[in-house]
C-alpha positions in Angstrom: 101.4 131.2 89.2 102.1 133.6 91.7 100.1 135.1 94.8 98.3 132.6 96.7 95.8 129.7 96.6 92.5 128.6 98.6 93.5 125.3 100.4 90.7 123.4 101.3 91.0 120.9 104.3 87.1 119.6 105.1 83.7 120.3 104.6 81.1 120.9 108.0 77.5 122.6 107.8 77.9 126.2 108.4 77.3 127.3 112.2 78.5 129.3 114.7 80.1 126.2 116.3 82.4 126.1 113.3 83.1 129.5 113.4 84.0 128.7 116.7 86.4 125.6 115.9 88.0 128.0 113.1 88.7 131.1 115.5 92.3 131.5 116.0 93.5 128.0 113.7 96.3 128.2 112.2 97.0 126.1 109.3 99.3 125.5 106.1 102.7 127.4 106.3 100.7 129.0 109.9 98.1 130.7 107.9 94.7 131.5 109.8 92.1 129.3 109.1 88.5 130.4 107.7 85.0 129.5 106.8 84.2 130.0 103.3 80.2 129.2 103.2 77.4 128.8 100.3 74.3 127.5 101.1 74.1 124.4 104.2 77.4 123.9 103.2 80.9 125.3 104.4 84.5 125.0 103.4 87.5 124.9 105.9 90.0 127.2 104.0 93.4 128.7 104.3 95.6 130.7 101.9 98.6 128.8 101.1 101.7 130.3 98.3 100.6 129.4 94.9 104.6 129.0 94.6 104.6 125.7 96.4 101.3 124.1 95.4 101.3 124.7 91.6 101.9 121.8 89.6 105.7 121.7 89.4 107.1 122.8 92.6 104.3 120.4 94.8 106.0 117.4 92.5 109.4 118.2 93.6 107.5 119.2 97.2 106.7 115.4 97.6 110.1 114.4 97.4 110.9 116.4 100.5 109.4 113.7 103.6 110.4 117.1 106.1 108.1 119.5 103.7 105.3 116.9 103.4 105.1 115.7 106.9 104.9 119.6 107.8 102.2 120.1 105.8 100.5 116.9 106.8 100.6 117.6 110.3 99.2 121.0 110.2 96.4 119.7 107.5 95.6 117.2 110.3 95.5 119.2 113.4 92.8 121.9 111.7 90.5 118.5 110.4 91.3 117.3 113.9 90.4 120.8 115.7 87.4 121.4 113.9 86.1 117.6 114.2 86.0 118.2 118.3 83.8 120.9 117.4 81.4 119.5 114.5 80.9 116.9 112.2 83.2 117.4 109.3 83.9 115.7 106.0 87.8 115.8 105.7 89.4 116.1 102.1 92.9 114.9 100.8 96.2 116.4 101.6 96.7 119.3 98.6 92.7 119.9 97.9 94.1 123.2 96.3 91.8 126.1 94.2 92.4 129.2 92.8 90.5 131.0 94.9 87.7 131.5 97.2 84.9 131.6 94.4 86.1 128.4 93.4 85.6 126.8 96.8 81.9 128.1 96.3 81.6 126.6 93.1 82.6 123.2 94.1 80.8 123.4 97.1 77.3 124.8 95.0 78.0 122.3 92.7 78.3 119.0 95.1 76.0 120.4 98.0 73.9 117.7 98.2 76.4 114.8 98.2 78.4 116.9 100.6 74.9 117.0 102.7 74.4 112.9 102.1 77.6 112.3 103.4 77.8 115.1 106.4 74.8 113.2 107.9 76.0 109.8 107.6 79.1 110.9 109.6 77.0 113.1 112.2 77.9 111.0 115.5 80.6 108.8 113.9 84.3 108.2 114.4 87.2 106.1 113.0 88.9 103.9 114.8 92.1 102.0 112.9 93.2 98.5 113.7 96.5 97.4 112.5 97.5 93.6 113.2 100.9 92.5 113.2 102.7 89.1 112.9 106.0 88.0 114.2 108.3 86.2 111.5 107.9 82.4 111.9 109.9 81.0 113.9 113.2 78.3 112.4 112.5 75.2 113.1 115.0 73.6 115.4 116.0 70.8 113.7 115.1 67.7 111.4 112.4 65.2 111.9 114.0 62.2 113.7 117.1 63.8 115.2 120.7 64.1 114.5 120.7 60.1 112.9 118.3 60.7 110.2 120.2 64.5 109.5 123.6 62.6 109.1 122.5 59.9 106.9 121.3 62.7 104.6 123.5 64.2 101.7 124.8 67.6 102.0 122.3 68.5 99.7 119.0 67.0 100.9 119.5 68.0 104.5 119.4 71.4 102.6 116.3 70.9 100.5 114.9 69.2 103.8 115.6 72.2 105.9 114.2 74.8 103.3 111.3 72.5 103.3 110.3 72.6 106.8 111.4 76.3 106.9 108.4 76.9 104.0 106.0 74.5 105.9 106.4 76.7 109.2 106.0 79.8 107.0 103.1 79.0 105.6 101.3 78.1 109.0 102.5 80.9 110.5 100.9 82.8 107.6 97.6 80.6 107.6 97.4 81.1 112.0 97.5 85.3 110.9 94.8 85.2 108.3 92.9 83.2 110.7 93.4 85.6 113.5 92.7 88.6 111.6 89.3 87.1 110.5 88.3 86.8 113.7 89.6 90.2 115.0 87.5 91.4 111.6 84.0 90.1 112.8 84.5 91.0 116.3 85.5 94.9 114.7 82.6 94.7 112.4 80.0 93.8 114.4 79.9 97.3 116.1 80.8 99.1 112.8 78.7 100.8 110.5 81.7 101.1 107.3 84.9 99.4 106.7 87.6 100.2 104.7 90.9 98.3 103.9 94.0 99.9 103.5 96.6 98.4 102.5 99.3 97.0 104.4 102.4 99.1 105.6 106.0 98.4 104.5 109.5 99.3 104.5 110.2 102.4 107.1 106.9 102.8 108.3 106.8 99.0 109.8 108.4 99.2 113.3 110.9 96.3 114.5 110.3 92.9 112.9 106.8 92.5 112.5 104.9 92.1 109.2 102.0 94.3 108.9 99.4 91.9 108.2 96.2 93.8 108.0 95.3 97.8 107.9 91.5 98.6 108.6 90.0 101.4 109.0 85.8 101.3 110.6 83.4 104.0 110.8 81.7 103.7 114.2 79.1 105.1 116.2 80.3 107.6 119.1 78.7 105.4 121.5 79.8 102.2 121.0 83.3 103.0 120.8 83.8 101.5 124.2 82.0 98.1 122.7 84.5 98.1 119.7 87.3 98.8 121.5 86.5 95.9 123.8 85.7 93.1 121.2 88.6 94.2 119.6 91.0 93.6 122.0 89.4 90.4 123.4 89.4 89.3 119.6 93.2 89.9 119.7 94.5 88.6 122.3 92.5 84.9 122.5 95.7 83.6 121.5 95.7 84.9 118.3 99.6 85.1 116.9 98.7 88.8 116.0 99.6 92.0 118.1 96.8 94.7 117.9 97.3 98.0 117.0 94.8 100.5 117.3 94.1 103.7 117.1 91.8 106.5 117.3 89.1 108.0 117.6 89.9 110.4 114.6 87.5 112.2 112.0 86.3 109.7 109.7 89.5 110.0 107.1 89.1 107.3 105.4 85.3 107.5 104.7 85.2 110.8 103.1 84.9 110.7 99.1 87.0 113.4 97.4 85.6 117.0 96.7 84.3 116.9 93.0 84.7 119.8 90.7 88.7 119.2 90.1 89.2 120.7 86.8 89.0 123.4 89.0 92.2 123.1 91.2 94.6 125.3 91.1 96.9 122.2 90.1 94.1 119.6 88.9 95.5 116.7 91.0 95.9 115.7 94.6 98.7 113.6 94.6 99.3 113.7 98.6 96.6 111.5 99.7 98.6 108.6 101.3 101.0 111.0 103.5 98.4 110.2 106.5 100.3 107.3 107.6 103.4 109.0 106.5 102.8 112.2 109.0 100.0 111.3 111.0 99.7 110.1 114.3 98.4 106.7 114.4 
């Protein structure tokens, strides 16, 4: 494939507010951002090198955590510019086409779910709420002192130990799923839509903490400042969970994926978890 491809990065209703969002964007690989239109429905768009988003080179693309994060971060900051300005629905990292026609075909062809979802959105925001448990804590010794511990073989004050170091564990564990119940009601009670992600390990959990919950709720503008507060009080009622939470971003994780893929330029997105990869918050 050569020349270059129609990257798509959201949907909005066409207006001059959008145009205005668009004016001077720069996206993908710093490629200026335009409005691609049919009907009550518009694309966000930007040409992109068919040479990195065909089927082959994108595969070895993902490999490359520098490439992807690049790309993430610039997909982000145009779904991020043009949310300040309007209500947009934001697609996956990659939505790729062939071309501009095919941007109008999709959009033709799903107008009136685009249109559903637009106005559901209209005066929403996300707001993420990660919780986070500290490792259980060793217990400091056995039941009944130093006494009972020497009259014990070598191996049962072992089995004994491992015992009480499961038994800790598994309170700790119980105390968490407690805690992030109630920091759940308290969030959903001021939310319209929830969505759970799933939990975050490996490089992307900072420190010692386990990532015990990854939420995601769709909330109205206004009572962001109601959700923010019920989350926090929620949180820190001696819970044995630290909060963190972020936002208020376009509604990422409440946006279905643009139909019509048989005609992608590659047929796949395959990016859509680089978010909390490349991604503030």
């Amino acid at each position: 494939m050569t020349g270059s491809v129609s990257y798509v990065y959201g949907v909005a209703g066409p207006s001059p507010a959008l145009d205005d969002a668009v004016r001077g964007l720069r996206g993908v690989d710093g490629a200026p951002v335009r409005v691609v239109a049919a009907g009550d429905v518009a694309a966000v768009v930007s040409d992109v090198p068919a040479a990195d988003f065909e089927e082959r080179p994108l595969a070895a693309h993902l490999e490359d955590l520098d490439w992807l994060e690049a790309v993430a971060r610039a997909h982000h900051g145009v779904v991020d510019a043009v949310a300040a300005g309007v209500t947009v629905l934001p697609l996956r990292l990659a939505t790729i086409y062939r071309d501009d026609q095919g941007v109008r075909a999709v959009l033709t062809a799903g107008g009136a779910a685009f249109r559903s979802r637009l106005a559901r959105l209209a005066g929403h925001v996300e707001w993420g709420v990660k919780l986070y448990a500290e490792p259980a804590a060793a217990p400091d010794g056995p039941p009944g002192g130093s006494g009972e511990s020497s009259r014990l073989s070598p191996g049962r004050a072992y089995l004994r130990s491992r015992s009480r170091e499961r038994t800790a564990r598994d309170e700790a564990h119980r105390a968490a799923a407690d805690a992030v119940r109630r920091v759940h009601e308290a969030a959903a009670a001021h939310a319209v839509e929830h969505v759970r992600h799933r939990v975050q390990q490996g490089p992307l959990v900072r420190g010692t903490s386990e990532n015990v919950s990854n939420d995601a709720y769709l909330v109205p503008s206004v009572r962001s400042d109601a959700f923010l507060a019920a989350v926090r009080e929620a949180a820190g009622a001696g819970a044995p969970v630290r909060a963190e939470i972020t936002g208020p971003w376009a509604p990422y994780s409440f946006a279905a994926g643009a139909p019509g893929a048989e005609d992608r330029a590659d047929g796949e997105d395959r990016t859509g978890g680089a978010r909390e990869e490349a991604a503030p918050g």
